[in-house]
Residue, then its C-alpha position, 0 to 999 in steps of 0.5 A: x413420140x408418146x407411140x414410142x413410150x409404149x413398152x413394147x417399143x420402149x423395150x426395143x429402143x432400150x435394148x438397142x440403146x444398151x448394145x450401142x453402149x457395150x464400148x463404153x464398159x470400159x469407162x464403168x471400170x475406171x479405164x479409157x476408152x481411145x477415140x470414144x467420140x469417133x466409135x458413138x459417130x460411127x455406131x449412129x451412122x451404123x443405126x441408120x444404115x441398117x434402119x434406113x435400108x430395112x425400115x422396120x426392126x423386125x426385119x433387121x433384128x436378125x442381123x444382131x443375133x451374133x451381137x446378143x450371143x457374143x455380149x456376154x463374152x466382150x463384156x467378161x473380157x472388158x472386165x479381166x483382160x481390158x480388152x472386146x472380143x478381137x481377131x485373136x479371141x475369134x482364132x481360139x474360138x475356131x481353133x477350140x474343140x467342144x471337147x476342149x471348151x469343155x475341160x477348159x471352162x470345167x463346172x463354170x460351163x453350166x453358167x455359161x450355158x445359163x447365160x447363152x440362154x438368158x441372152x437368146x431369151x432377151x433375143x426373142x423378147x426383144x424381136x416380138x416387141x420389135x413386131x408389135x411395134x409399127x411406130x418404130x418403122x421408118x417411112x417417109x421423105x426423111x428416111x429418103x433423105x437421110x440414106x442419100x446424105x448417107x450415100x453421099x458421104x459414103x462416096x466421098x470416103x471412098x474417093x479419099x480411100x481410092x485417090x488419096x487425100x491431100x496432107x494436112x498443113x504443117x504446124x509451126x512449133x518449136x519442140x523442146x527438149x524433154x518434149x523429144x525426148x518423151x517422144x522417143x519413149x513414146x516411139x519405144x513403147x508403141x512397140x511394145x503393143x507388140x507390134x508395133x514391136x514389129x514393123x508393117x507389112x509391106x507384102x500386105x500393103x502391095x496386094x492391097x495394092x492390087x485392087x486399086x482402080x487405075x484411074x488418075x484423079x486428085x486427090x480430096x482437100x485435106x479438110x474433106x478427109x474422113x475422120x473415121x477408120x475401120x478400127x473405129x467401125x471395128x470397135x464399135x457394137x453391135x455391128x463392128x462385130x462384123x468387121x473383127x469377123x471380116x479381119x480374122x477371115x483375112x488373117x485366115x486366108x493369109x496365114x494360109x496362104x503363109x503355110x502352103x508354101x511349105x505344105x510339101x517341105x519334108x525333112x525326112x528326119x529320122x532317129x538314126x539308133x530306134x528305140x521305145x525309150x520313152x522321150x520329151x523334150x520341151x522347147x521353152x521360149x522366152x519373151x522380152x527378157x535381158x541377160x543380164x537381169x538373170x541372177x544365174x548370169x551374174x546379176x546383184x539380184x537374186x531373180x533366179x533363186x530356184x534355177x541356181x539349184x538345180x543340178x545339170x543346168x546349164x546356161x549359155x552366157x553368150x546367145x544372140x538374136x538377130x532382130x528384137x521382134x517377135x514376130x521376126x525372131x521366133x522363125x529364125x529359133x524354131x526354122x533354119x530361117x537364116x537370120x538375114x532373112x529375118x525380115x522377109x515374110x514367110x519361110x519356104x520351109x517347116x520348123x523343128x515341129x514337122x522334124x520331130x514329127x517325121x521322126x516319131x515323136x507327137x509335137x505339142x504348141x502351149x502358147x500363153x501368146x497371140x495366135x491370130x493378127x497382123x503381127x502373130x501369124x508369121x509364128x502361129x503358121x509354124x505353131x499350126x505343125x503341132x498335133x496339139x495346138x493351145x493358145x491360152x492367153x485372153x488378154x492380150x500383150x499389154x492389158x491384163x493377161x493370164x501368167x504364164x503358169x496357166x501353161x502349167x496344167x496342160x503340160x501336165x496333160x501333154x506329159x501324161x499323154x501316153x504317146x512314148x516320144x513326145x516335143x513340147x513347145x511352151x510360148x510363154x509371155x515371159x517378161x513383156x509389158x507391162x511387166x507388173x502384169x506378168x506375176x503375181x503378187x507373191x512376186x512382187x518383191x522388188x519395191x516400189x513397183x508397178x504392180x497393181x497400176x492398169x495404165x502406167x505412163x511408160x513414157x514418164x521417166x521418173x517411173x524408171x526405178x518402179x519400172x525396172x523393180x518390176x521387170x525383175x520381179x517378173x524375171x523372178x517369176x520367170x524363175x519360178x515358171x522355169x523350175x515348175x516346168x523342171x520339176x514336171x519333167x523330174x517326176x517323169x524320171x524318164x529320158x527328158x531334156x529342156x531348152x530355153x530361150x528368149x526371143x529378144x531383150x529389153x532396153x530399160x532407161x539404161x543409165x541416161x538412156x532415154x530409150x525403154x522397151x524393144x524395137x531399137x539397136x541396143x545390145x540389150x536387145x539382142x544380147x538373150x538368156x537361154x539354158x539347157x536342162x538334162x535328166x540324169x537318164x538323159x545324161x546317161x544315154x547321151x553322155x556326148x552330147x552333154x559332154x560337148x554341150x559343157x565344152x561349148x557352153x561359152x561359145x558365141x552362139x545365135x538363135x540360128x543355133x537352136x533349131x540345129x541343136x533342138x534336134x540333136x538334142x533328140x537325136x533326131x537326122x535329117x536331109x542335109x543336116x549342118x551338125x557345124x551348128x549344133x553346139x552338142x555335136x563335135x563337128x560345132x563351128x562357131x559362124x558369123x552373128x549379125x544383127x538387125x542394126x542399121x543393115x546387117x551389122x557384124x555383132x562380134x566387129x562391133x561397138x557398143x555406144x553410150x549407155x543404150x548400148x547401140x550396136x554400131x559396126x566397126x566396118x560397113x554393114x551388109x545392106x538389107x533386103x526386106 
């Protein structure tokens, strides 16, 4: 033992210990940390897999230099965004130019760059004490010993993994009321990690399918069970780092594998009259915001203060998504993706982005949302048409994130671009939970809020005026974001045009409601707030379109009529167009609506039952096909 209190050996313990302890950076900034216990478990079994195999630190220190460059990076997202280095952040980093990086990060690149050295320093210290220090090797029966416990335990989780494990015995318990009903707030918020918001992926689990061995054995005693996940080696450090690379090479492969279905689709768009009349048109969309809470549409607050002033702006009081999930929604906005589909993965074509493209303009994607992950990639495979493609949020949906408002300077930058024709496409995180993470505190103005509260117990039904005070506040903000990206396109003073929609809605503890968040068949979640903005010189080279756009402006619409109008609004034609859906056009019919509500259900033949406003066909809904 008293080999080991050398510095030389005592360095290299420290180090490790210090790396094994990154996941509990949380716990120093007053937060939790979810299954710690399981997470330490699995870094220990880590350690001695690792030192078991090689023996000696000096030959395995190397496999730790992704750990010591990626600490200074997990440790500063802990921090801002309450979150380690994930899929996601792993997609920006692949998907970032040095160039990018550079602007982005501007003067602080030089600390950065003082930090990536101090890191790879402690690296090398730390690998020259490792190989100054022969009492850290590990020989003997006890090394043997240890791996076959470790092989052992190792083959009883694949056996679970590959042949099943028996279920657990059922507790006998009575529930009571407020019980139930603080476990279906809880049903409704898991959605809300957005993605849960989603549904899981029945594609994925078949595949995965495939790889199972064929052979008939039982399945383990339920006590035999293992207690750990991957997300648990996932979370854990130094070596979990390995298994967020492994998910995001997966997400990868499959996102495509989502767009090489379409690689050959042309739409073989065109602007029938050519001009050199420069153009932008911005295609803003929204998330998780409800009709009714705007001010414009009507609501006893004032949320919209700045949209109510401008001048040709025009809102759509009756726009309806299919399904209230974004990763099902968005390709039915941006995709003739049929709404009935909407719950089928992947489309066999291109969104407007490609149209646009074909028909001269330069297409850029801004998102302050996710680009990779289970529940992203059905929206960033579409996302990945655009020419410039920027993914700016850190944080996540539900931990601390950057506003919206970081959109702003790269628009700006898109504007100036100097292509004459351009498309930009703004991704906002809009009005998702936590909704007092969605502004900031100048917009706090509905009290008491909870603005300021990290973790708030959603599932707690006495925060329900808190709650609802800060969704309107971040619908004030969405006001604010609205009008900035407004007044950017004025100071243009050139041929511009805005849409914006929103992606689904929220349920919010409505009346006695005991529902709140997405996910659930409620007309507030598929009742969405859109408005379409014109310049006067856009008014002036299309007077027709504005013209059927007012007399249309009250007709039932869907988000299956965005894509159509998007590109007449630019005036763009294309193969086998359907002018019947742009609700510019003269040729506008209004179609059937249906929404993802116990099958297909008819919205416009439907009842809305008790204050949760569910949505209940009066006949018989269309049977779905997932």
């Amino acid at each position: 033992m008293r080999f080991l209190l050398r510095p030389a050996p005592l360095f290299v313990l420290t180090s490790y210990l210090l790396l094994t302890l990154v996941p509990c950076v949380p716990l120093l900034l007053g937060r939790q940390v979810p299954e710690l216990g399981h997470v330490l478990l699995v870094e220990l079994l880590a350690w001695l897999v690792v030192w078991g195999v090689a023996g000696r630190p000096a030959w395995f220190h190397w496999l730790l230099i992704p750990a010591f460059l990626a600490l200074p990076t997990e440790i500063y997202l802990f921090i801002y965004y309450g979150q380690g280095i994930s899929t996601h952040h792993l997609g920006i980093i692949a998907e970032t130019s040095p160039k990018e990086a550079m602007e982005f990060l501007g003067r602080k690149v030089w600390l950065m760059a003082a930090v990536l050295l101090g890191v790879i320093a402690w690296w090398i210290a730390v690998q020259v004490a490792a190989r100054r220090s022969p009492a850290l090797n590990w020989r003997g029966a006890s090394r043997k010993t240890v791996l076959g416990i470790l092989i052992a335990l190792a083959a009883l989780a694949l056996y679970g993994r590959e042949f099943g494990v028996h279920a657990a015995p059922l507790a006998h318990s009575s529930a009571s009321a407020s019980a139930s009903a603080s476990a279906s707030a809880s049903e409704s918020a898991a959605s809300e990690e957005d993605a849960s918001e989603e549904v899981s992926d029945p594609e994925r689990a078949a595949i995965a399918g495939e790889h199972r061995l064929d052979w008939k054995l039982g399945p383990l005693p339920w006590r035999m069970r293992s207690l750990l996940t991957f997300n648990d080696f996932a979370s854990s450090w130094p070596f979990g780092l390995t298994a967020r690379g492994i998910d995001f090479w997966k997400e990868r492969e499959y996102l495509a594998d989502l767009g090489q279905r379409s690689r050959n689709f042309s739409f073989h768009a065109h602007q029938p009259s050519k001009n050199d009349t420069p153009e932008i048109v911005i295609m803003v969309i929204g998330e998780s915001s409800r009709y009714d809470r705007w001010g414009i549409n009507g609501y006893q607050r004032d949320t919209t203060p700045l949209l109510s002033k401008e001048a040709n702006l025009v809102t759509l009081p009756d726009v309806i998504t299919a399904v209230s999930a974004t990763r099902l929604s968005v390709p039915v906005i941006i995709s003739r993706k049929p709404a009935t589909q909407s719950l089928k993965d992947g489309f066999s074509e291109k969104s407007f982005l490609t149209a646009y493209k074909e028909a001269g303009f330069k297409t850029f994607w801004l998102s302050n949302q996710i680009s990779f992950g289970q529940f992203d990639t059905p929206v960033s495979v579409f996302a990945k048409e655009a020419d410039v493609i920027q993914f700016m949020n850190l944080g996540g949906f539900t931990n601390n994130s950057n506003f919206d408002q970081i959109l702003l300077e790269p628009l700006q930058h898109a504007i100036a671009d100097p292509a004459p024709k351009k498309l930009i496409v703004l991704h906002t995180l809009g009005n998702h939970w936590n909704y007092s993470q969605r502004y900031p505190k100048d917009f706090d103005k509905w009290q008491p809020s909870l603005f300021g509260i990290d973790k708030p117990v959603y599932t707690d039904l006495k925060i329900k005026p808190q709650l609802n005070n800060s969704y309107d506040n971040s619908i004030l903000y969405t006001d604010w974001f609205l009008s900035q990206v407004i007044h950017q396109l004025k100071d243009t003073q050139q041929l511009t045009s805005m849409v914006y929609v929103a992606d689904h809605g929220q349920t919010l503890y409505d009346g006695t409601c005991k529902l709140a968040f997405h996910g659930h068949n409620t007309q507030y979640e598929f009742h969405v707030p859109a408005i379409v903005w014109y310049s006067d010189a856009y008014k002036e080279r299309y007077p027709d379109k504005v013209s059927q756009l007012l007399k249309h402006r009250k007709a039932r619409l869907a988000t299956e009529n965005i894509f159509h109008t998007l590109l007449d609004l630019g005036d763009i034609a294309y193969d086998d167009e359907k002018l019947e859906w742009s609700f510019l056009n003269q040729q506008f019919k209004q179609h059937k609506r249906y929404v993802d509500s116990y099958g297909w259900t008819n919205y416009d033949n439907a009842d809305f039952k008790g204050d949760c406003r569910e949505v209940i066909d009066k006949s018989k809904p269309i049977k779905q096909d997932k």
